[in-house]
C-alpha positions in Angstrom: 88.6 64.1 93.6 91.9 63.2 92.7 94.9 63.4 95.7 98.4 62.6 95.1 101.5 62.8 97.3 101.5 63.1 100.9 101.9 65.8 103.5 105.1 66.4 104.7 107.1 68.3 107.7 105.0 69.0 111.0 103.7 72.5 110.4 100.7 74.2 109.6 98.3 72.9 106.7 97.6 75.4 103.9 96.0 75.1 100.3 97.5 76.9 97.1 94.6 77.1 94.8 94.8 77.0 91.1 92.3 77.3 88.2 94.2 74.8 86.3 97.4 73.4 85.1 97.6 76.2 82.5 101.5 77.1 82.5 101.7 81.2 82.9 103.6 83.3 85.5 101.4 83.7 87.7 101.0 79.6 87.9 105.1 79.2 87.9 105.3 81.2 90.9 102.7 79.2 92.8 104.6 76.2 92.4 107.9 77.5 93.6 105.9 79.1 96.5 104.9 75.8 97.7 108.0 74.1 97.3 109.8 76.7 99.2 106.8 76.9 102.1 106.9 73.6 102.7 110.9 73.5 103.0 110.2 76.1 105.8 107.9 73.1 107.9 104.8 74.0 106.0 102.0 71.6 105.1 100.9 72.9 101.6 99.3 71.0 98.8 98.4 72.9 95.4 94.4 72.7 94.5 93.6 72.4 91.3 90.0 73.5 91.0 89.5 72.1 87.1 92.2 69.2 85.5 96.1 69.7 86.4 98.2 69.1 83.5 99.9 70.5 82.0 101.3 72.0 85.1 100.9 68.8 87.4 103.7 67.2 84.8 106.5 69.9 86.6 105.7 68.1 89.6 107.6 64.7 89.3 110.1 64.6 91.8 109.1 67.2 94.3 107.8 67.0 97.5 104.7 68.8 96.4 101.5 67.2 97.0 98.4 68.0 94.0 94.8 67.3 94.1 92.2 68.1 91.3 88.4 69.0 92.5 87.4 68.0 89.1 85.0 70.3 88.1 84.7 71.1 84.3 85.3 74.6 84.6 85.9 77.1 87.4 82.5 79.1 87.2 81.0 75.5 88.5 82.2 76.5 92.0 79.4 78.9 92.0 77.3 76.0 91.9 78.6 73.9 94.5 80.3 76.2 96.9 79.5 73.3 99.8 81.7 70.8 98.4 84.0 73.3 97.3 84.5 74.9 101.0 84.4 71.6 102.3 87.4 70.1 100.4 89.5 73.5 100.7 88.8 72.8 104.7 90.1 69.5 104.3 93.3 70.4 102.7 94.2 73.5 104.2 92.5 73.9 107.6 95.0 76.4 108.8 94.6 78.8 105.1 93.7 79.2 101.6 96.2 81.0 99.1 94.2 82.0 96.3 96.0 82.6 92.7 93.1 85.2 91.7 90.9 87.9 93.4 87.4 87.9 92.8 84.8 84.9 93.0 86.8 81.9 93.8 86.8 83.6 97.4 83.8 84.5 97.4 82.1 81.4 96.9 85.0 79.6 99.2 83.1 81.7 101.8 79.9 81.3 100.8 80.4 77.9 101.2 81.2 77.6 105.0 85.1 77.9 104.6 86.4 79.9 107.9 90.2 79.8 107.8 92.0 83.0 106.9 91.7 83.6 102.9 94.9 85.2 101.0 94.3 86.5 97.3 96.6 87.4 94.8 96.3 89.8 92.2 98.7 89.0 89.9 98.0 91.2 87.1 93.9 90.1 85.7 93.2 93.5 86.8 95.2 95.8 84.8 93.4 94.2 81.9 89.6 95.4 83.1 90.1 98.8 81.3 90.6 97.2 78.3 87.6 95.1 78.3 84.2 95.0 76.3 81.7 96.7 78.7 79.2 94.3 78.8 81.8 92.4 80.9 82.7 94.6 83.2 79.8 94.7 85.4 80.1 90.7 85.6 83.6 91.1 86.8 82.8 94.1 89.4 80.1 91.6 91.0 83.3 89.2 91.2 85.7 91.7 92.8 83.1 92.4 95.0 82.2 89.1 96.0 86.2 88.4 96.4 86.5 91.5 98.8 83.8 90.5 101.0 85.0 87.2 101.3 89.2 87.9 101.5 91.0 88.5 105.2 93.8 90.2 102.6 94.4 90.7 98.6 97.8 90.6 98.1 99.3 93.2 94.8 102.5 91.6 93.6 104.1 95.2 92.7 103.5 98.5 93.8 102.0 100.0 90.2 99.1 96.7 90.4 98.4 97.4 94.5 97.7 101.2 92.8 95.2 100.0 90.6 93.8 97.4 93.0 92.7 100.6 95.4 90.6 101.9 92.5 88.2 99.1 92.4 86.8 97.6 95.6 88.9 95.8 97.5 89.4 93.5 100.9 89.7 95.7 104.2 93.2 95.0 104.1 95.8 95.0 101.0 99.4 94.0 100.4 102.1 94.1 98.4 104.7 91.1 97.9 107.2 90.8 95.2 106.8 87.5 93.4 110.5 85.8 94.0 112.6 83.2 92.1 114.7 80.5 93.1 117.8 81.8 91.4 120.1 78.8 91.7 118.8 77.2 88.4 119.8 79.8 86.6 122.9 80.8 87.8 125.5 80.3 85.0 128.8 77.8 85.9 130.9 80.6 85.2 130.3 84.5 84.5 132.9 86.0 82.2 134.9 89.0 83.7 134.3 90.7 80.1 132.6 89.7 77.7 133.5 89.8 73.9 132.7 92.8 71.8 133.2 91.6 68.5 131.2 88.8 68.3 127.2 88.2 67.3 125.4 89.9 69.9 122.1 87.4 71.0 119.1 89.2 72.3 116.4 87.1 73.7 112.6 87.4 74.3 110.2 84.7 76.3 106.6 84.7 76.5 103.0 84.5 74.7 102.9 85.8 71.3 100.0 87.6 71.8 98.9 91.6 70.9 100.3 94.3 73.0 103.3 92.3 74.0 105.7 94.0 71.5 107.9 91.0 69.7 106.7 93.0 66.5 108.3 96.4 67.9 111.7 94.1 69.1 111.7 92.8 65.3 111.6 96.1 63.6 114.5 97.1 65.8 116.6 94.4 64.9 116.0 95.2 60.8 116.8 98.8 61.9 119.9 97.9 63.5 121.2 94.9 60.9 123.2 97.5 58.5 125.3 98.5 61.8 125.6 95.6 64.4 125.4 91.5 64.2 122.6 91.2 66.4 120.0 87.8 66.2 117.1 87.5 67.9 115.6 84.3 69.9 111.7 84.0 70.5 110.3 81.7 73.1 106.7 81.0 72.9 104.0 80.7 70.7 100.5 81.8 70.2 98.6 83.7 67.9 100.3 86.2 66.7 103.6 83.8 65.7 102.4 83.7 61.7 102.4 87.3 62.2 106.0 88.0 63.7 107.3 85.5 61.3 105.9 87.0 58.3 107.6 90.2 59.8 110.6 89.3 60.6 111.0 87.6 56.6 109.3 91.2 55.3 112.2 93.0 57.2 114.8 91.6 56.0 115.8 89.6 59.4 114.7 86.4 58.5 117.7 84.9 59.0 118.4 86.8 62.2 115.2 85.6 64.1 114.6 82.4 65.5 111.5 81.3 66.5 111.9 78.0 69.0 108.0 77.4 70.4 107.6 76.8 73.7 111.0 76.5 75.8 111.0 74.4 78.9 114.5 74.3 80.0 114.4 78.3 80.5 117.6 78.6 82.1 119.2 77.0 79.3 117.7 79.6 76.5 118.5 82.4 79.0 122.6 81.2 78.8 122.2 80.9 74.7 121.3 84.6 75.3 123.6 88.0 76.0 120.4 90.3 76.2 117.2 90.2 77.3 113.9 92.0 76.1 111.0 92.6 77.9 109.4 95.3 74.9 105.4 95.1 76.4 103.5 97.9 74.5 100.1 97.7 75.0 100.1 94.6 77.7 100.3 95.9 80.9 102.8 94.1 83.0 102.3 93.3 86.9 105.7 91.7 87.8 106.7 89.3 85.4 109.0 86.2 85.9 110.4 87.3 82.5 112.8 89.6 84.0 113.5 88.1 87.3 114.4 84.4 85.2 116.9 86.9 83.0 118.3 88.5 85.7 119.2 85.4 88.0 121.1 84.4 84.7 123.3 87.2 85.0 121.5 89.2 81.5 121.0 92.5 81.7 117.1 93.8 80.3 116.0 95.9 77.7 112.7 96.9 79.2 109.8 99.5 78.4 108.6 101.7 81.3 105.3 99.7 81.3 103.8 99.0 84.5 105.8 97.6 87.3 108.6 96.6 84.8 110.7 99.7 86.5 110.0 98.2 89.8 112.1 94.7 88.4 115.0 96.9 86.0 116.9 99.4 87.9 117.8 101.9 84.7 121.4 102.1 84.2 122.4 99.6 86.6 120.6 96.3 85.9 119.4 97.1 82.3 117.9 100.2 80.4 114.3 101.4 80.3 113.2 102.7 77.4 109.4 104.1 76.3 106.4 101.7 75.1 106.2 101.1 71.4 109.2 102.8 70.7 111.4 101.3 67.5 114.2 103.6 68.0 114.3 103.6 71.3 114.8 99.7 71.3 117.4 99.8 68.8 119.6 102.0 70.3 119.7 100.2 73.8 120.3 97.5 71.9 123.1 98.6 69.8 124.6 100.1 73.3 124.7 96.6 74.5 126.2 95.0 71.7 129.0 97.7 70.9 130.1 96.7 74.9 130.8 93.2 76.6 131.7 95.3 79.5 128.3 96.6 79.7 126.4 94.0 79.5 128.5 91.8 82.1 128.4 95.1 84.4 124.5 95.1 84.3 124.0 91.7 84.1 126.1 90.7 87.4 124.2 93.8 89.1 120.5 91.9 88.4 121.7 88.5 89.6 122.4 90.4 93.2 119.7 92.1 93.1 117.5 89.2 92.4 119.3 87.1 95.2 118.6 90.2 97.7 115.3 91.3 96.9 113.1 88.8 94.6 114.0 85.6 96.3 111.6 83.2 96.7 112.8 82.2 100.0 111.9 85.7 101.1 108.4 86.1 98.8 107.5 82.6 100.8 108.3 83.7 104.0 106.5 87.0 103.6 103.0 85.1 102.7 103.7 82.4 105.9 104.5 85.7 108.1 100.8 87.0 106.3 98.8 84.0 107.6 100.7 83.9 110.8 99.1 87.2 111.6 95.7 86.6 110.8 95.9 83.6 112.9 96.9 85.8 116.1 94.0 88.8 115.1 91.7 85.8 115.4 93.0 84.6 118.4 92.7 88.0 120.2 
């Protein structure tokens, strides 16, 4: 058991539990959860059930205290649910805040753990329908486990809290926006107009993986290269990288797309950027940071209607929707946005306020601290 950093403010004492230091959205979001609950008085220390790095390393110079149970892979909590419960009960005495539904409730239960449980669904779920069958009855014993064991499964948009109600589920079910702290990416200065005439940039963040549509972005920026100066940025990597690059040389738009690996100043790549692309195809998305990081830089999005990605992008006002999969589609939203500066600053200054006013972290924390306050008083009564 490793602990490091102390408790601060005077508040109540909850845990934030992680798998592992694995940087993905739904991990990000934790982190600024904490930090912004525990500027609100609350005692909350992130739980890393496995090792914490690489995620631990973002840590440095917060307040945020981190602890590692150690064990060498999640699935071992099944097998010592006693010292799991028991070191969850330590930490947070007043709440757990789980990043996943399914058996790391269960067996924080099972183990003896009594405080009100929180879970999170943050997406794993859209993914079931796509998986080999001989896993799915595996998982269903895990969502079951989970919804015995959780006082409330949170959905963080509306489409994923749909889904959730078609597999079992805790008694009582949520939804809560993830938030953003938007003040890191809030540019020094946002141009009344921007310039027409110039290079347009259009940028895309996350895993290369299948289904997340970098390959439909590139052939729209081949389609487009005979009519507008548009280049493309990629931030990520994964497997499918050899792939996209080979595609984008194939197309014609080698020159035109950069690949950078994996970005960690993101709200400096979102300012190199006039335009950004959130083209999911066959990934279903929950409610990615993607789009919220974009918007509280003041971009507007190109984004397919996949998932709750229309819950984020309001069409026509902070970006433009356009179908799954669809080259032509993506090309012409972005040839829209590069034949007008005015456009793009319109739509862009539109998703910073709505990111201040309705995907703030401030507000997502203060949602999930109003959550546990009211399971404390049904126990009570």
């Amino acid at each position: 058991m490793t602990d490091i950093g102390a408790q601060g403010g005077d508040g109540r004492r909850l845990a934030l539990i992680l798998w592992n230091g694995d940087v993905g959205g739904a991990e990000v979001v934790s982190l600024s959860l904490a930090e912004h609950m525990r500027h609100l008085g609350v005692n909350v220390t992130l739980v890393f059930i496995e090792q914490p790095q690489p995620l631990a390393d973002r840590l440095t110079g917060t307040d945020i205290p981190y602890c590692s149970l150690g064990f060498g892979r999640g699935r071992d909590v099944l097998r010592h649910p006693r010292r799991y419960a028991a070191e969850i009960a330590r930490i947070g005495p007043d709440g757990a805040l789980l990043i996943e539904c399914g058996f790391m409730g269960g067996a924080l239960s099972a183990g003896g753990y009594r405080p009100p449980i929180v879970a999170v669904e943050h997406g794993a779920i859209l993914a079931v329908r796509g998986q080999p069958r001989l896993r799915q009855p595996s998982w269903l014993l895990a969502r079951i486990s989970g919804a015995w064991a959780d006082d409330v499964e949170v959905a963080v948009s509306d489409f994923a809290l749909r889904r959730m109600l078609e597999y079992p589920h805790a008694s009582t079910v949520r939804r809560i926006y993830n938030g953003i702290d938007p003040q890191p990416y809030a540019p020094e200065a946002v141009p009344s107009v921007c310039e027409d005439d110039r290079e347009c940039i259009a940028a895309f963040a996350g895993r290369l993986v299948h289904g997340k549509g970098p390959d439909f972005l590139i052939k729209a920026i081949a389609r487009l290269k005979s009519a507008h100066a548009v280049k493309l940025l990629i931030a990520g990597d994964g497997p499918e990288r050899a792939h996209l690059e080979s595609l984008a040389h194939s197309s014609g738009v080698g020159a035109a797309v950069e690949f950078l690996g994996l970005v960690h100043d993101m709200p400096a790549f979102w300012q190199r950027a006039d335009v950004a692309v959130i083209p999911s195809a066959e990934f279903t998305e929950a409610c990615p940071m993607t789009p919220l990081e974009a918007m509280a830089s003041g971009k507007p999005i190109i984004a397919t209607r996949n998932g709750g990605l229309s819950e984020l992008v309001v069409d026509g006002k902070t970006g433009l929707l356009v179908p799954p999969a669809d080259v032509g589609a993506l090309a012409h939203a972005l040839g829209l946005y590069a034949d007008s500066g005015e456009l793009r600053n319109s739509h862009g200054t539109s998703g910073q306020a709505r990111v201040r006013e309705d995907f703030h972290i401030a507000g997502c924390a203060r949602a999930y601290l109003d959550l546990f306050g009211e399971l404390a008083e049904r126990r009570d009564a």
